[in-house]
C-alpha atoms as an extended CHARMM CRD file, in Angstrom:
* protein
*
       231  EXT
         1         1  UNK       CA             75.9780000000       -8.3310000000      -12.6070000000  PROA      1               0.0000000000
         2         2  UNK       CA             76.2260000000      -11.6440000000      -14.5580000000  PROA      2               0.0000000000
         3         3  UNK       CA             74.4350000000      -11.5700000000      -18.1860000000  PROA      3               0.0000000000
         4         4  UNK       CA             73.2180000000      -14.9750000000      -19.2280000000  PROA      4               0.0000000000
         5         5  UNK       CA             71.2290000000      -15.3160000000      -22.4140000000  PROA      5               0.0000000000
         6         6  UNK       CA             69.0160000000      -18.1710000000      -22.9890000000  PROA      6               0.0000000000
         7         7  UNK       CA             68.3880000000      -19.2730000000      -26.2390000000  PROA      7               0.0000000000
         8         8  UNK       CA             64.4950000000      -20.7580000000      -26.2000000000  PROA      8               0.0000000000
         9         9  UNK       CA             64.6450000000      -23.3930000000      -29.3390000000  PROA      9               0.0000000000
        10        10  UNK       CA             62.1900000000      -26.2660000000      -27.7550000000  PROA      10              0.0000000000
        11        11  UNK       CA             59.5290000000      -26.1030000000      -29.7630000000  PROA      11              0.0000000000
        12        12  UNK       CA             58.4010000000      -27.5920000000      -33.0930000000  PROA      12              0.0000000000
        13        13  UNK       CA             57.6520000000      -25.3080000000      -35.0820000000  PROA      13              0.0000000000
        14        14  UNK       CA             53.8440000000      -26.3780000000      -35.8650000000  PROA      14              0.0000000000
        15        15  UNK       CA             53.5910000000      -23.5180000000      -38.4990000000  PROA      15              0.0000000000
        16        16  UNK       CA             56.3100000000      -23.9260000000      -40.2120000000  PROA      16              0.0000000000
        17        17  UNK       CA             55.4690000000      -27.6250000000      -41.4010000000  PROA      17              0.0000000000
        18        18  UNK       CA             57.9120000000      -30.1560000000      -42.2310000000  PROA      18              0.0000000000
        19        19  UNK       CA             59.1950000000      -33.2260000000      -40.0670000000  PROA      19              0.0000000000
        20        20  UNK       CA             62.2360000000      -31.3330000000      -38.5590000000  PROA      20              0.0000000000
        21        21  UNK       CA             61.8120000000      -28.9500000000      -35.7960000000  PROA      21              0.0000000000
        22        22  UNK       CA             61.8150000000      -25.0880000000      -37.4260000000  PROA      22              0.0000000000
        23        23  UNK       CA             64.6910000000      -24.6590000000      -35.1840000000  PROA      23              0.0000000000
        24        24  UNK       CA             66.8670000000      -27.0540000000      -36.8310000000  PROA      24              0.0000000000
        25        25  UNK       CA             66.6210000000      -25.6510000000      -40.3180000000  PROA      25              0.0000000000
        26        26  UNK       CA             69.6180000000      -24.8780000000      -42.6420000000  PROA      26              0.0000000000
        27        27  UNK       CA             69.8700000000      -21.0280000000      -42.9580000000  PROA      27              0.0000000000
        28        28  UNK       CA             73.8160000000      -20.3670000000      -44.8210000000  PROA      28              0.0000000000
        29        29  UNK       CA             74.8860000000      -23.8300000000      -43.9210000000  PROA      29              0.0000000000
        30        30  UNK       CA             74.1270000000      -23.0110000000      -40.2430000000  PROA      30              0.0000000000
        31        31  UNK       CA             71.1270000000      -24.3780000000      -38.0730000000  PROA      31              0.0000000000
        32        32  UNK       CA             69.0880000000      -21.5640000000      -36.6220000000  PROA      32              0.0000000000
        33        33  UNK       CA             69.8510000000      -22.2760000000      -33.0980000000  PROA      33              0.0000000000
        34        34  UNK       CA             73.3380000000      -22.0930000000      -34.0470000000  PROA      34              0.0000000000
        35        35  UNK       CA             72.5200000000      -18.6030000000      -35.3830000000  PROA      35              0.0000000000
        36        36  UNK       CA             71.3940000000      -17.2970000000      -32.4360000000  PROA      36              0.0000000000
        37        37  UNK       CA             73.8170000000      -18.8410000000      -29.9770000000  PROA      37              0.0000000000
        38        38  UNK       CA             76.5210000000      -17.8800000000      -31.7950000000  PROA      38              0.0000000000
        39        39  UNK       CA             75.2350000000      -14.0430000000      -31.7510000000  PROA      39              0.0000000000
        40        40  UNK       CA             75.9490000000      -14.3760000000      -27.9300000000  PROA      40              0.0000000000
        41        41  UNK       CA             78.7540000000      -16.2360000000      -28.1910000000  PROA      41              0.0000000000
        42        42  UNK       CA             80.0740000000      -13.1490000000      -30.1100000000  PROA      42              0.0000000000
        43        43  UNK       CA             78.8340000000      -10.3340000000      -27.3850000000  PROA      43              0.0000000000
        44        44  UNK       CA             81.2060000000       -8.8260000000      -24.5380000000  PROA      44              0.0000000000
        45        45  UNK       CA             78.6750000000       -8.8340000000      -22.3360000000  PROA      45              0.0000000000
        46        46  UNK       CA             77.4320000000      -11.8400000000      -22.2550000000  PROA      46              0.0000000000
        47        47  UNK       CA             78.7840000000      -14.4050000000      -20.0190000000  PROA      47              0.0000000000
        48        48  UNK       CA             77.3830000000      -16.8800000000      -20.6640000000  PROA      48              0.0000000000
        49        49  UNK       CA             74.7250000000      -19.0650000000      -22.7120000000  PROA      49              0.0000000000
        50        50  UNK       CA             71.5200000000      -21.4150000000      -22.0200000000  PROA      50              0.0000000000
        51        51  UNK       CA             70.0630000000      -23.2050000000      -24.8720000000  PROA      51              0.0000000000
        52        52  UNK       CA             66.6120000000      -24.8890000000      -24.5090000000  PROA      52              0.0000000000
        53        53  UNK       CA             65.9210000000      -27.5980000000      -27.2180000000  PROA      53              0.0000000000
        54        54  UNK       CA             63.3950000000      -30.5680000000      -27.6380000000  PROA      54              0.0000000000
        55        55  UNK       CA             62.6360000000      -33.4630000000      -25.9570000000  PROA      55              0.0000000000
        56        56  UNK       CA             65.7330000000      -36.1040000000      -27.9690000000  PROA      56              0.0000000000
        57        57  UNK       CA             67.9030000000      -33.5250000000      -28.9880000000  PROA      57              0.0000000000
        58        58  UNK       CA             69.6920000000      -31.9360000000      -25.7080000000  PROA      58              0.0000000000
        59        59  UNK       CA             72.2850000000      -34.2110000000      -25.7050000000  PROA      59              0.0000000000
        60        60  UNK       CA             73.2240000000      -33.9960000000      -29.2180000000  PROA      60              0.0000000000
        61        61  UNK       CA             73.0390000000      -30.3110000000      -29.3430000000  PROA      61              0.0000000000
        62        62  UNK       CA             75.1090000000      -30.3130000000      -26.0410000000  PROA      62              0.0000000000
        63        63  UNK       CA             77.9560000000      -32.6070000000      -27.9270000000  PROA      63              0.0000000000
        64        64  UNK       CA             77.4680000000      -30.1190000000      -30.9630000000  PROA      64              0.0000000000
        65        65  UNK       CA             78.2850000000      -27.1040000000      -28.8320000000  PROA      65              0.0000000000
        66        66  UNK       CA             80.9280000000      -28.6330000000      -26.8280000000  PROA      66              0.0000000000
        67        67  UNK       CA             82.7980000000      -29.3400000000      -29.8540000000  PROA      67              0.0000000000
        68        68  UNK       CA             82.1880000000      -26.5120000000      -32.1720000000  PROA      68              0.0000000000
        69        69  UNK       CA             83.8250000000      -23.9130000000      -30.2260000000  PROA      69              0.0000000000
        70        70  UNK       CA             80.7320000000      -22.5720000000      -28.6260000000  PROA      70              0.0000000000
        71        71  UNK       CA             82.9070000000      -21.2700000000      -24.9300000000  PROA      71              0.0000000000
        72        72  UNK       CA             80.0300000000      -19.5500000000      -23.5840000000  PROA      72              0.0000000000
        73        73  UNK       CA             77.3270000000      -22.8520000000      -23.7220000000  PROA      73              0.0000000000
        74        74  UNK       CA             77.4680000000      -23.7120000000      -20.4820000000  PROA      74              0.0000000000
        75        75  UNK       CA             74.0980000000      -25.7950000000      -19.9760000000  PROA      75              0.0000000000
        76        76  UNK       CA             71.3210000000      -27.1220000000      -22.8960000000  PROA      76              0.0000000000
        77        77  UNK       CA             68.1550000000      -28.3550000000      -21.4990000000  PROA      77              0.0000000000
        78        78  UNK       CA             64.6120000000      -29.9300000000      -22.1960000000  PROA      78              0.0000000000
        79        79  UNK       CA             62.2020000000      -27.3950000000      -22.9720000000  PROA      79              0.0000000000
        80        80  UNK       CA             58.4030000000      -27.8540000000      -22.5650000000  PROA      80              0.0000000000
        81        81  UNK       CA             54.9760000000      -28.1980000000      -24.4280000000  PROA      81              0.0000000000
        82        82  UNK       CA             55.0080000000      -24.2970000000      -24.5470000000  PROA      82              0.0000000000
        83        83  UNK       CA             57.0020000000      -21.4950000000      -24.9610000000  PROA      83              0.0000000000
        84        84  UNK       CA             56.2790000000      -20.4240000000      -21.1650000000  PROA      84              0.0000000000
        85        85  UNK       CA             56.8360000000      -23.7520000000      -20.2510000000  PROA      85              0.0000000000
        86        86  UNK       CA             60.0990000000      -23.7650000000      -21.6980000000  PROA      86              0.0000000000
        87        87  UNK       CA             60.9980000000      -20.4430000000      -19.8850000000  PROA      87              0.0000000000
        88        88  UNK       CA             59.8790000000      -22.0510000000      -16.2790000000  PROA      88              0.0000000000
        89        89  UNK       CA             62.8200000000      -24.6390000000      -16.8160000000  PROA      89              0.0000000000
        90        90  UNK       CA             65.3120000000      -22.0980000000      -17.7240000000  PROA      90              0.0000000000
        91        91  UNK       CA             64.1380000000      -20.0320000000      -14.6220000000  PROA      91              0.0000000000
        92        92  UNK       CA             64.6650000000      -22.9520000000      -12.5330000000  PROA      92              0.0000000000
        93        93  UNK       CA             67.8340000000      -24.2700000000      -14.0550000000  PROA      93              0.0000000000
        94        94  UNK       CA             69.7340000000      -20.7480000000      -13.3870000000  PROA      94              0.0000000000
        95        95  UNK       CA             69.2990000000      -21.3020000000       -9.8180000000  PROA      95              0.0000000000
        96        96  UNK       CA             68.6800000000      -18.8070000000       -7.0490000000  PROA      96              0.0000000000
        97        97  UNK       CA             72.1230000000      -16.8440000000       -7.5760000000  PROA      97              0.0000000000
        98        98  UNK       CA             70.8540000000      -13.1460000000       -8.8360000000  PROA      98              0.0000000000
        99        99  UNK       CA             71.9650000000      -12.3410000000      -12.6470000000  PROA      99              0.0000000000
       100       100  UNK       CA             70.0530000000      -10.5370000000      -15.2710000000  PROA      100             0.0000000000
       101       101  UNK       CA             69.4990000000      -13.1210000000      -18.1410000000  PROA      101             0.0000000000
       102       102  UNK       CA             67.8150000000      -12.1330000000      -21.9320000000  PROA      102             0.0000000000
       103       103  UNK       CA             65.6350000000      -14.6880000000      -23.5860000000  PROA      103             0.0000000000
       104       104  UNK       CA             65.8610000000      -14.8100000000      -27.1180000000  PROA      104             0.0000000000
       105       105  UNK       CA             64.2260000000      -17.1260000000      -29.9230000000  PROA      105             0.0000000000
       106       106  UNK       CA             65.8720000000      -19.2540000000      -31.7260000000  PROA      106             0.0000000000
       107       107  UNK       CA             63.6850000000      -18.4270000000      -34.4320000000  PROA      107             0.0000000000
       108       108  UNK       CA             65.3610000000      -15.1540000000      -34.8810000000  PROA      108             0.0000000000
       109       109  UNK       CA             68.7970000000      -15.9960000000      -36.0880000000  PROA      109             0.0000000000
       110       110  UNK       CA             69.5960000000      -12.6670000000      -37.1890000000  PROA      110             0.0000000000
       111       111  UNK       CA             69.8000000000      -10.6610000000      -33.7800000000  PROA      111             0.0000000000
       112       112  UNK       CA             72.0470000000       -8.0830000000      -34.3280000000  PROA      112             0.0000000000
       113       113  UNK       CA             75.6830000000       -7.3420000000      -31.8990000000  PROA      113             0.0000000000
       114       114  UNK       CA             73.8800000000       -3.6580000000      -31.1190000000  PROA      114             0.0000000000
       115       115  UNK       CA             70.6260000000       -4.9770000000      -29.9270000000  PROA      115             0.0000000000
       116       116  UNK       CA             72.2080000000       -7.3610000000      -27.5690000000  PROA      116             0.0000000000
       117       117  UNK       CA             74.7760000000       -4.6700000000      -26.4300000000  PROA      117             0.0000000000
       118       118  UNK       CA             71.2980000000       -2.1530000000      -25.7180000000  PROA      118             0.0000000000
       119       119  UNK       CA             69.8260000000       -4.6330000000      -23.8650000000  PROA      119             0.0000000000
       120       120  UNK       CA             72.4080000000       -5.4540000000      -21.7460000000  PROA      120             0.0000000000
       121       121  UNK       CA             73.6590000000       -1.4930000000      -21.0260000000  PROA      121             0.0000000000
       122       122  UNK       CA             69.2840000000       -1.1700000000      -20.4590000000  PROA      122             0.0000000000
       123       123  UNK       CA             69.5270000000       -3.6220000000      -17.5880000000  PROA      123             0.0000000000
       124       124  UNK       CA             71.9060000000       -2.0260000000      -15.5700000000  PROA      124             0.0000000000
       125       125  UNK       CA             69.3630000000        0.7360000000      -14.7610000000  PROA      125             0.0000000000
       126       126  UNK       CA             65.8220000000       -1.4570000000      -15.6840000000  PROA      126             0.0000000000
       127       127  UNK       CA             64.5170000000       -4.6530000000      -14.2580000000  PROA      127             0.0000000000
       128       128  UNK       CA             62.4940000000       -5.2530000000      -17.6130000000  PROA      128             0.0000000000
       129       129  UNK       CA             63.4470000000       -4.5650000000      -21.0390000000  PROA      129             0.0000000000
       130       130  UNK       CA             61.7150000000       -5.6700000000      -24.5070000000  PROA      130             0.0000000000
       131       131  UNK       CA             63.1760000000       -5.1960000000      -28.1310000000  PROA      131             0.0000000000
       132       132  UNK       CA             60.4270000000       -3.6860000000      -30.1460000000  PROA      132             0.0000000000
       133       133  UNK       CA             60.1230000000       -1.6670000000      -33.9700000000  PROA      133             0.0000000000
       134       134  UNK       CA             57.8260000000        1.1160000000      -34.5530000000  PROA      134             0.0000000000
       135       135  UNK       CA             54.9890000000       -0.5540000000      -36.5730000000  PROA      135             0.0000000000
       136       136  UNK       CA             54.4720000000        0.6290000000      -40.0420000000  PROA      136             0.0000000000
       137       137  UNK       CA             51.5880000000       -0.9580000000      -40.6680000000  PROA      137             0.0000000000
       138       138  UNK       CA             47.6060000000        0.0610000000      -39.3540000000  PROA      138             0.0000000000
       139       139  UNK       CA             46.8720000000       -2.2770000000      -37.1440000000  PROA      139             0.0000000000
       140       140  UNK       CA             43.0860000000       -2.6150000000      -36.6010000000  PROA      140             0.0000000000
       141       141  UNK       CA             40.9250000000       -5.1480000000      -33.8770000000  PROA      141             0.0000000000
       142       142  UNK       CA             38.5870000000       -7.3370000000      -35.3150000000  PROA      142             0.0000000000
       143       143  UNK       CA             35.5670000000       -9.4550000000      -34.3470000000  PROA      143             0.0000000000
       144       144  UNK       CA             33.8050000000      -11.7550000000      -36.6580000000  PROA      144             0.0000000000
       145       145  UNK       CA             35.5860000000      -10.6010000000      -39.6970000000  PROA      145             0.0000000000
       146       146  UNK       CA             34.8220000000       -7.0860000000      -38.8630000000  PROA      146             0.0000000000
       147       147  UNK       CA             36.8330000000       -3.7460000000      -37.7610000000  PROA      147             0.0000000000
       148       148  UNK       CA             35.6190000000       -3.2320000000      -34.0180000000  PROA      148             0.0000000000
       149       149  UNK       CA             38.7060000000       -0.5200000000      -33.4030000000  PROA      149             0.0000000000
       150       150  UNK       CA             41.9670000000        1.1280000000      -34.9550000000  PROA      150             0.0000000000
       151       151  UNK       CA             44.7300000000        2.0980000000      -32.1150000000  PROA      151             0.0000000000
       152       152  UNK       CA             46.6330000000        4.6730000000      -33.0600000000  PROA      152             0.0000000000
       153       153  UNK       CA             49.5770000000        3.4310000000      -34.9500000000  PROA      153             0.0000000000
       154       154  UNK       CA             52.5840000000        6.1020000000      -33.4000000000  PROA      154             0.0000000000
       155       155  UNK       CA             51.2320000000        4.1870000000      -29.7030000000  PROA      155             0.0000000000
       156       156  UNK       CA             51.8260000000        0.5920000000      -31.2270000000  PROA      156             0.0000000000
       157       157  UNK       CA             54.8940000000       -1.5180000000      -31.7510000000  PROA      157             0.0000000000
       158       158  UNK       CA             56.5600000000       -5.0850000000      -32.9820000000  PROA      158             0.0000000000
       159       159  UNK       CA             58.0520000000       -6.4480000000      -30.1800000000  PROA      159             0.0000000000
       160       160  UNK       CA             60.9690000000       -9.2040000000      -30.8210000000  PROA      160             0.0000000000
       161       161  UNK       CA             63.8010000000      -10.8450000000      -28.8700000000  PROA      161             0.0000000000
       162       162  UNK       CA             65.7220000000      -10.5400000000      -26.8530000000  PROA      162             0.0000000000
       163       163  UNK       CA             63.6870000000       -9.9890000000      -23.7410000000  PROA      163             0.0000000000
       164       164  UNK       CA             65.8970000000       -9.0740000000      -20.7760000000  PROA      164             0.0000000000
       165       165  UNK       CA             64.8820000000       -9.5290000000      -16.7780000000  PROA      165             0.0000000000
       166       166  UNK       CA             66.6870000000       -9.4420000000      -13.5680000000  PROA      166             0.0000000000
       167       167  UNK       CA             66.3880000000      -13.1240000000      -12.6130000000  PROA      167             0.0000000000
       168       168  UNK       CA             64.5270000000      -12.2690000000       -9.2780000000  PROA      168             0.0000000000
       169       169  UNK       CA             61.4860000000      -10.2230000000      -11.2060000000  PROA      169             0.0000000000
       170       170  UNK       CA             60.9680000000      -12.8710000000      -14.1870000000  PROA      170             0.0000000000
       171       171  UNK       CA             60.5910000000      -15.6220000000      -11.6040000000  PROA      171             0.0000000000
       172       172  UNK       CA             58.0860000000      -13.8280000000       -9.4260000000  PROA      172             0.0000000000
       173       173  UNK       CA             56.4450000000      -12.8900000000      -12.2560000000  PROA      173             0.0000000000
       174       174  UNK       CA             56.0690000000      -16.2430000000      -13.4670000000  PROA      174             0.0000000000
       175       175  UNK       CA             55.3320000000      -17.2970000000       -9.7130000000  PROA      175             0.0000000000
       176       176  UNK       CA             52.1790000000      -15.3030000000       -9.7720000000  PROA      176             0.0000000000
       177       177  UNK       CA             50.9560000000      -16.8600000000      -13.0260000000  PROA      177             0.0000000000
       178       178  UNK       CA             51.3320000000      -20.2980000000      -11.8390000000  PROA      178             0.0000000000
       179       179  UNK       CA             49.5940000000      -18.8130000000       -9.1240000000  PROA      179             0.0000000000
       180       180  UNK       CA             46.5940000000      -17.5610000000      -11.0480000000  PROA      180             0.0000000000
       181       181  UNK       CA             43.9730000000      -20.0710000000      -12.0600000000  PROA      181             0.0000000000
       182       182  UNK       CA             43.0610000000      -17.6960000000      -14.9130000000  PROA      182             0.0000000000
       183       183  UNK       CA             46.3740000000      -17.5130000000      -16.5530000000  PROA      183             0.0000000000
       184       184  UNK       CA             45.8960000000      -21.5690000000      -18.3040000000  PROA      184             0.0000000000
       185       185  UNK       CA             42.4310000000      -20.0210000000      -19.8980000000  PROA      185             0.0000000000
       186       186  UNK       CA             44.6000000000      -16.6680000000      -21.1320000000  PROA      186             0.0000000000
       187       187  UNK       CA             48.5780000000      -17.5060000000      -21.2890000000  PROA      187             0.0000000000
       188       188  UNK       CA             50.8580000000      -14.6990000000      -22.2150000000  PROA      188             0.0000000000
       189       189  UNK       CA             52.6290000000      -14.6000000000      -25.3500000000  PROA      189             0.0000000000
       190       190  UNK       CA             56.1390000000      -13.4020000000      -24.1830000000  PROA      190             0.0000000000
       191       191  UNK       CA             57.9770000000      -13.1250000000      -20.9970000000  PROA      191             0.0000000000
       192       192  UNK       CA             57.2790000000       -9.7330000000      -20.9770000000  PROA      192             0.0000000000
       193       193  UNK       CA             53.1530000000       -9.7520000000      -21.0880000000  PROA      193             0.0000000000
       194       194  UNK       CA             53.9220000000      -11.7760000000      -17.5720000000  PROA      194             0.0000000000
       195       195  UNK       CA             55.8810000000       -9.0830000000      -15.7830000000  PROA      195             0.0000000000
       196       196  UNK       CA             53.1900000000       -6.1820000000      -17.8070000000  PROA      196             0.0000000000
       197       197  UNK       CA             50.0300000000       -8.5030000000      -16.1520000000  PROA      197             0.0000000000
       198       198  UNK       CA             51.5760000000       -9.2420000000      -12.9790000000  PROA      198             0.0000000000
       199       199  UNK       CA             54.5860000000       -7.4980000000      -11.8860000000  PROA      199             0.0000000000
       200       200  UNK       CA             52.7950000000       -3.5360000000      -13.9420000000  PROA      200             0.0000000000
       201       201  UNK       CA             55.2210000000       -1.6190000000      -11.2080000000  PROA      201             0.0000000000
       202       202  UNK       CA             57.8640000000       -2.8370000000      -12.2340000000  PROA      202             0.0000000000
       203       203  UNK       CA             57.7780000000       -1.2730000000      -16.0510000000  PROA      203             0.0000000000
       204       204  UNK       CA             59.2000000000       -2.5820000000      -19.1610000000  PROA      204             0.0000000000
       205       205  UNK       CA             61.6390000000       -0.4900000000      -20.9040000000  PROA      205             0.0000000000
       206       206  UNK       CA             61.3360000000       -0.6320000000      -24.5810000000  PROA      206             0.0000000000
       207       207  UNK       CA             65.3560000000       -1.0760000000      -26.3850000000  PROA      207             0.0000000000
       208       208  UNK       CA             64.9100000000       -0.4800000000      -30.3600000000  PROA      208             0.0000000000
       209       209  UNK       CA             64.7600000000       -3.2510000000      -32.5070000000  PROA      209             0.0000000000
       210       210  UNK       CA             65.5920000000       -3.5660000000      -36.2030000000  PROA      210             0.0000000000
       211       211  UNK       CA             63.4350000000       -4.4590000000      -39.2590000000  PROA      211             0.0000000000
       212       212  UNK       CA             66.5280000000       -7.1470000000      -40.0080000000  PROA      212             0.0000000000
       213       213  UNK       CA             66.0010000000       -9.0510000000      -36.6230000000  PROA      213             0.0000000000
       214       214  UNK       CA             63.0740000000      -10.7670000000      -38.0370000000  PROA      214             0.0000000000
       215       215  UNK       CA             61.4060000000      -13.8880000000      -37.0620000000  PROA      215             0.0000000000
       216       216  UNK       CA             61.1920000000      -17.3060000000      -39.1090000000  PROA      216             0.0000000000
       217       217  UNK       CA             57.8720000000      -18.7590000000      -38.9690000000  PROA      217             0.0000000000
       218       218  UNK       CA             57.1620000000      -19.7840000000      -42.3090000000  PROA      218             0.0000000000
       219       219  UNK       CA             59.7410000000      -21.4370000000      -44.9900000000  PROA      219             0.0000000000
       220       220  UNK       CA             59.6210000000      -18.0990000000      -47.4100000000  PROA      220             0.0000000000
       221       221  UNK       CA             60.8330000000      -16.6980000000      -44.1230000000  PROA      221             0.0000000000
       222       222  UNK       CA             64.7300000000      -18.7210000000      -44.5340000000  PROA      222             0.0000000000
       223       223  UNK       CA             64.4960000000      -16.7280000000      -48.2810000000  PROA      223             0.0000000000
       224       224  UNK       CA             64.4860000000      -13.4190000000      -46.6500000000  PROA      224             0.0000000000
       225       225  UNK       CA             67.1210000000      -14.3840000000      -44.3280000000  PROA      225             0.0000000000
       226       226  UNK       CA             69.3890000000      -15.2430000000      -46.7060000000  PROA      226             0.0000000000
       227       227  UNK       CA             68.8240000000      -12.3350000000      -48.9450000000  PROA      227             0.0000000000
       228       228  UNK       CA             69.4370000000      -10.2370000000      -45.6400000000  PROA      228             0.0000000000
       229       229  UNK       CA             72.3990000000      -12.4510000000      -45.0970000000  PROA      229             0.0000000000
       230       230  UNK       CA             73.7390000000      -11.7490000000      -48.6590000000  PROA      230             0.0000000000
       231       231  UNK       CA             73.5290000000       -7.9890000000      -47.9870000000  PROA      231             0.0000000000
């Protein structure tokens, strides 16, 4: 089975601040996107790579790649005004031939070689994987500034990216939503809350993640990249 990764860096990074998409950043001389595409350019068993940028910058990031030795980069596209939005082109833009494809943020330029190698030796036996890390941290529900209910934290976990699919169950999955008039009022955060809402048969199979795979959303975030880099 062909493994393509998509790399999801179309949006704009609203939290971070700043007038250049969060995706674009500087992290060790490198753009983030480069980060993470090069993490799958560097995998054995990935054949190739997907990246999703803004509206104005495909075709500049699609001269970048071609002529920075990125082999694998066979395609960049337009993303959308969401994440999921973003993910619906990529679905469409692989086409109808049957591959199992990992979505990854560009946000998390750290992604380590054994994560990516899990996921893909996970999806020769799963239809649904998900990178998560045992939280560490009590997390607790809370309505109007007050503690309404405290999971158990050994049942709880971070998830990250990648997120890996056979291409046939992400786009039903993501069939169904558009399909559901409720899903606009209550949208799903990750790929894998659409298969868990509306493909539940089908199981997600949890591949460990690692406390160094973590995810830039503010700028103190690039600091603890490059510390992690320096290590």
């Amino acid at each position: 089975m062909r493994t393509v990764a998509v790399v999801l860096a179309g949006g704009t990074g609203q939290r971070f601040g700043g007038d250049m998409p969060k995706q674009m950043q500087l992290l060790a001389g490198r753009t983030l996107v480069e980060h993470a595409v090069a993490a799958f350019e560097q995998a054995d068993g990935v054949d190739s790579i997907m990246v999703v940028m803004p509206a104005g910058l495909t075709a500049q990031a699609g001269e970048h790649f071609a002529g920075s030795g990125f082999c694998k980069v066979t395609g960049v596209i337009e993303g959308g005004a969401t994440r999921t939005d973003s993910t619906r082109r990529a679905i469409a833009a692989l086409g109808d031939e049957e591959c199992d494809v990992l979505f990854h943020d560009a946000a998390r330029p750290l992604v380590e070689q054994r994560i990516i190698a899990d996921c893909i030796s996970a999806l020769a036996e799963n239809r649904a994987i998900g990178v998560a890390v045992p939280s560490s941290d009590t997390i607790v529900e809370v309505s109007d500034g007050l503690v309404t209910g405290m999971p158990p934290r050994d049942a709880l976990a971070r998830c990250q990216t990648p997120q890996g699919f056979r291409l046939s169950v992400i786009r039903r999955a993501y069939q169904l939503a558009d399909a559901d008039p409720a899903f606009a009022q209550r949208p799903a955060t990750d790929d894998c809350g659409i298969v868990l809402r509306y493909l539940p048969e089908i199981g997600v199979r949890i591949v460990p993640g690692s406390e160094r795979n973590i995810k830039i959303t503010y700028p103190g975030d690039l600091r603890v990249a490059e510390a992690l880099l320096r290590e």
